[in-house]
C-alpha positions in Angstrom: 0.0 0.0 0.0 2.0 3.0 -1.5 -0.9 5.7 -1.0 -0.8 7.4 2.2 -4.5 7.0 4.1 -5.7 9.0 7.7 -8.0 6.3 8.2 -5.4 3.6 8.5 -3.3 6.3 10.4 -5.8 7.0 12.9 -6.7 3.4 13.6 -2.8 2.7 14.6 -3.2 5.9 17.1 -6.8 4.1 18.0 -4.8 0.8 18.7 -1.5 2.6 20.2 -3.7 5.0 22.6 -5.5 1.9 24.2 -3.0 -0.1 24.6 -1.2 3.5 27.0 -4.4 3.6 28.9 -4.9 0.1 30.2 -1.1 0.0 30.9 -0.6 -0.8 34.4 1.8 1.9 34.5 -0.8 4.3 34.3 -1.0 3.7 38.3 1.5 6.2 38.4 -0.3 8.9 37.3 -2.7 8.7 40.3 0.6 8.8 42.5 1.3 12.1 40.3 -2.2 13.7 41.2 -1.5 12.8 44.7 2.1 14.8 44.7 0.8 17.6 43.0 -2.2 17.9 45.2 0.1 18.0 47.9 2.6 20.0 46.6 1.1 22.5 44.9 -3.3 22.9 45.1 -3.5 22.2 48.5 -0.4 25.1 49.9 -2.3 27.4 48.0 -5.6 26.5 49.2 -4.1 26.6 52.8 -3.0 30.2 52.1 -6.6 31.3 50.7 -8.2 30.3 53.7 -5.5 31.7 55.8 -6.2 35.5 53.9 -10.2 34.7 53.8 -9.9 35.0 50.2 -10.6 32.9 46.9 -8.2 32.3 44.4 -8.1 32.4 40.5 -9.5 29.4 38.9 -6.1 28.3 37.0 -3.7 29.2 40.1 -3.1 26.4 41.0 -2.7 24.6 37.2 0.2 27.3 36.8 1.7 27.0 39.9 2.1 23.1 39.1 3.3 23.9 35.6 5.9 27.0 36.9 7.0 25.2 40.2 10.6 24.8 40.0 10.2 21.8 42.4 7.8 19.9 39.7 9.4 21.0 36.7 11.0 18.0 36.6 8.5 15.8 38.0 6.0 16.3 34.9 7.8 15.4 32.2 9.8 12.3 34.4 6.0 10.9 34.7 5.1 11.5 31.1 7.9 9.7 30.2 7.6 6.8 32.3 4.0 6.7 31.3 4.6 6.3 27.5 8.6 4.7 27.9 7.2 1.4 26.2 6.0 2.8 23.0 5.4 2.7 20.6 4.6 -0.7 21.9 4.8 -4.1 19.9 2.7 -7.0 20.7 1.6 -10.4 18.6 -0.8 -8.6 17.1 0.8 -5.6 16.2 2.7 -7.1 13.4 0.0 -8.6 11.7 -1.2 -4.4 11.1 1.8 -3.4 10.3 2.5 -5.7 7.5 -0.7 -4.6 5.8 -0.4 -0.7 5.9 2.0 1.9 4.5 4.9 2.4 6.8 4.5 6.5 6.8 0.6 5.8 8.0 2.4 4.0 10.9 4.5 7.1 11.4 1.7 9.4 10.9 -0.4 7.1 13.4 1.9 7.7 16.2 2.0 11.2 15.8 -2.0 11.5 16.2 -1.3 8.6 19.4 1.2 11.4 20.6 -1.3 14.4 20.3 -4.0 12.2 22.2 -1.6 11.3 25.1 -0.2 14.7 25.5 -3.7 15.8 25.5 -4.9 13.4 28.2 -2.1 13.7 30.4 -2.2 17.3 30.8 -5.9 17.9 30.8 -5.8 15.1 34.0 -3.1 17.8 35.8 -5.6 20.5 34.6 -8.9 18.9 36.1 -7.3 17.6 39.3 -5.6 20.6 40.1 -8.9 23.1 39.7 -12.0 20.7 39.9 -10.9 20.5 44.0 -11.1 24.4 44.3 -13.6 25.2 42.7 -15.9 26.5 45.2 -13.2 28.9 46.4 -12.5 30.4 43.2 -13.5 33.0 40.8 -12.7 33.1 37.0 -12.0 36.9 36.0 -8.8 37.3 34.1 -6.6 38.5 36.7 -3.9 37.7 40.2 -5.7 36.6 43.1 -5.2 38.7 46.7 -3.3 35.4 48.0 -0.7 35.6 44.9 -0.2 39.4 44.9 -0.2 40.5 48.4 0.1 37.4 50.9 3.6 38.3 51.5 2.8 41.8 52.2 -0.3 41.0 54.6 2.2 38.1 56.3 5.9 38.9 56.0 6.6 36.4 58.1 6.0 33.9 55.5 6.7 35.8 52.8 9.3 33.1 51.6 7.7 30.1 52.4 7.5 27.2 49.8 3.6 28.2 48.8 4.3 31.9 48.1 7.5 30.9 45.3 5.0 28.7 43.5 3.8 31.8 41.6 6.2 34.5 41.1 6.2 38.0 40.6 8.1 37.0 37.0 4.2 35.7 36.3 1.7 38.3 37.7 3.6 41.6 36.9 4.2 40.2 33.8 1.4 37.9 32.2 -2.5 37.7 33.0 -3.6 34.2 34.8 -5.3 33.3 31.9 -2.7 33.9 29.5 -0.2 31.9 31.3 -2.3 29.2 31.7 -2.7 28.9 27.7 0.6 29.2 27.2 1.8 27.0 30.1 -0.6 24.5 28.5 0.2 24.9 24.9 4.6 24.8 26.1 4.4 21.8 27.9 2.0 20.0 25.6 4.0 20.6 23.1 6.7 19.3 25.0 5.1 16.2 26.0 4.8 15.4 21.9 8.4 16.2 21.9 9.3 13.7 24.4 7.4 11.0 22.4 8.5 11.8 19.1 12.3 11.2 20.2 10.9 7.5 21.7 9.5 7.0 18.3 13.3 8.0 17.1 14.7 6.1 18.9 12.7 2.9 18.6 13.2 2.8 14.7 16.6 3.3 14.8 15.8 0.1 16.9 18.1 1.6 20.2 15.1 2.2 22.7 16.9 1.8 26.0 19.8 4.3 25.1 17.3 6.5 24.0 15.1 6.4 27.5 18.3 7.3 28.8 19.3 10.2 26.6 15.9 11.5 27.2 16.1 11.0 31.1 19.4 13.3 31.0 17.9 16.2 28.4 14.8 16.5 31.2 17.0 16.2 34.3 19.9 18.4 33.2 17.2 21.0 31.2 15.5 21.0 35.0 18.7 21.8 36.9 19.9 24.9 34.6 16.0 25.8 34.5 16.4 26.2 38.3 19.6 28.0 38.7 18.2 30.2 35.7 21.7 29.8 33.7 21.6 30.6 30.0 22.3 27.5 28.8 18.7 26.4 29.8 17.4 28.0 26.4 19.3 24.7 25.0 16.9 22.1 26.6 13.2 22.2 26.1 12.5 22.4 30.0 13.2 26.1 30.4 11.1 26.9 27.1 7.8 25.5 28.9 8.3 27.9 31.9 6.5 30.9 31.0 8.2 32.6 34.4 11.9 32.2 33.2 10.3 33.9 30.4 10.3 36.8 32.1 12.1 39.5 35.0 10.3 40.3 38.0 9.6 44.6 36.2 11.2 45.2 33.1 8.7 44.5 30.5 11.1 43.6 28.0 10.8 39.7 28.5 14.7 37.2 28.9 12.7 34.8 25.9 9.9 35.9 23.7 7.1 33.5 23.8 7.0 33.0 20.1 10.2 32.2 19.8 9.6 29.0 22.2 7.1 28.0 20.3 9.1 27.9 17.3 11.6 26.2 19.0 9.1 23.4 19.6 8.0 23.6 16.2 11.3 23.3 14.5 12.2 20.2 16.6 9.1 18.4 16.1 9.1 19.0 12.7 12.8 17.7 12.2 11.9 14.8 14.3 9.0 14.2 11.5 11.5 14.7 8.6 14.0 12.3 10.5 11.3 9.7 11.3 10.0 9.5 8.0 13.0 8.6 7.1 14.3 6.1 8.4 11.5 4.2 9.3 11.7 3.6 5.6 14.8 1.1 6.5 13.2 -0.2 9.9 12.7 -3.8 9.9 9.9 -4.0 12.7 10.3 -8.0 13.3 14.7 -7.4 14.3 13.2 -4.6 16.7 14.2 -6.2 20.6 11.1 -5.8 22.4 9.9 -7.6 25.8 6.9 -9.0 24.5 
């Protein structure tokens, strides 16, 4: 089958996204919730009942998404989530020897747009949904993010006041930042799985996990001590508070210009994928099952 078809592509994403959510390892995502409830919803729900007032509806999904502590948590738990795919069973081989390889290719692409999509909008839902009776959804800072440390100085420094900075609400509306955070870090996520899918036709999987593993946890630690070199790894492009200074309006990395980063790569990885899965020979691939 030489002509390329959506409907065959979007049955492999059909068959690949099933096969992610009834993974076992999807247990790990409720231990996810559970950290970034603790982590980041509920300190900021203890400090809107301390000041008696509500807070934004999408606080709390931008504080998970700009916390410096869970920068690298996300994307380590995305990762482990998807680390066996694109996944090969029995059955898998008995598709793929009927349909066009770049349908495959374009398949997994749709399967990564669907998992990105699902994982996110889970941190999105379980970080809100649980406030939502203490919250109000007008396009701007809450009193608990602007002036807490003002009305307590005591605690000015305390872990709950850092998860939003003032590099986010003198710079950026709520609602802005949580588009963007959303859009960054989803396009991040199809990133990540885009480089497995590298990796598994060049058939070297494992080394791959591990390269991966490194870009995230070395793109997290330059991310935190805000060096330069952070531009370099996707991490610091999904922050939208590196983005920015604390008053000058003139922002460190223009939005845009993150987004084009994403672009470029993704669309590379495409080029790069379409290429050589042309030489893949899925029945030498070393798989567990």
């Amino acid at each position: 089958m030489n002509k390329l078809s959506l409907r065959r592509a979007w049955r492999i994403a059909y068959i690949e996204y099933y096969k992610w959510i009834v993974n076992p390892r999807m247990c790990v995502a409720f231990s996810m919730i559970i950290f970034v409830w603790n982590f980041a919803v509920s300190p900021l729900m203890l400090l809107s009942r301390e000041m008696e007032s509500p807070l934004n509806f999408f606080e709390p999904f931008i504080a998970v998404l700009n916390s410096k502590t869970l920068c690298l948590i996300t994307p380590s738990v995305y990762l482990f989530l998807i680390s066996d795919y694109p996944r090969l069973d029995q059955n898998s081989f008995f598709v793929i020897c009927r349909i066009n390889k770049f349908d495959w290719i374009l398949g997994q692409y749709l399967f990564s747009i669907f998992s990105a999509l699902t994982f996110l909008s889970s941190i999105l839902l379980c970080s809100c949904i649980p406030n939502i009776t203490n919250t109000f959804m007008a396009n701007g800072w809450s009193l608990v993010v602007t002036r807490y440390g003002i009305y307590f100085p005591q605690d000015s420094n305390s872990f709950a006041t850092t998860l939003i900075t003032k590099e986010l609400y003198n710079q950026i509306s709520p609602n802005n930042a949580a588009f963007i955070s959303f859009v960054m870090t989803f396009l991040y996520m199809i990133l990540i799985t885009n480089l497995l899918l590298l990796f598994f036709v060049l058939n070297v999987k494992k080394i791959g996990i591990s390269i991966i593993a490194l870009v995230i946890a070395f793109g997290s630690a330059f991310g935190i001590i805000k060096s330069s070199i952070m531009w370099f790894f996707p991490m610091a492009h999904t922050m939208v508070s590196l983005h920015y200074t604390e008053y000058f309006n003139e922002p460190i990395m223009k939005i845009h210009y993150s987004v084009l980063y994403f672009l470029g790569i993704i669309f590379f990885l495409l080029i790069l994928n379409l290429i050589f899965v042309k030489h893949t020979k899925f029945l030498s691939i070393n798989e567990n099952e």
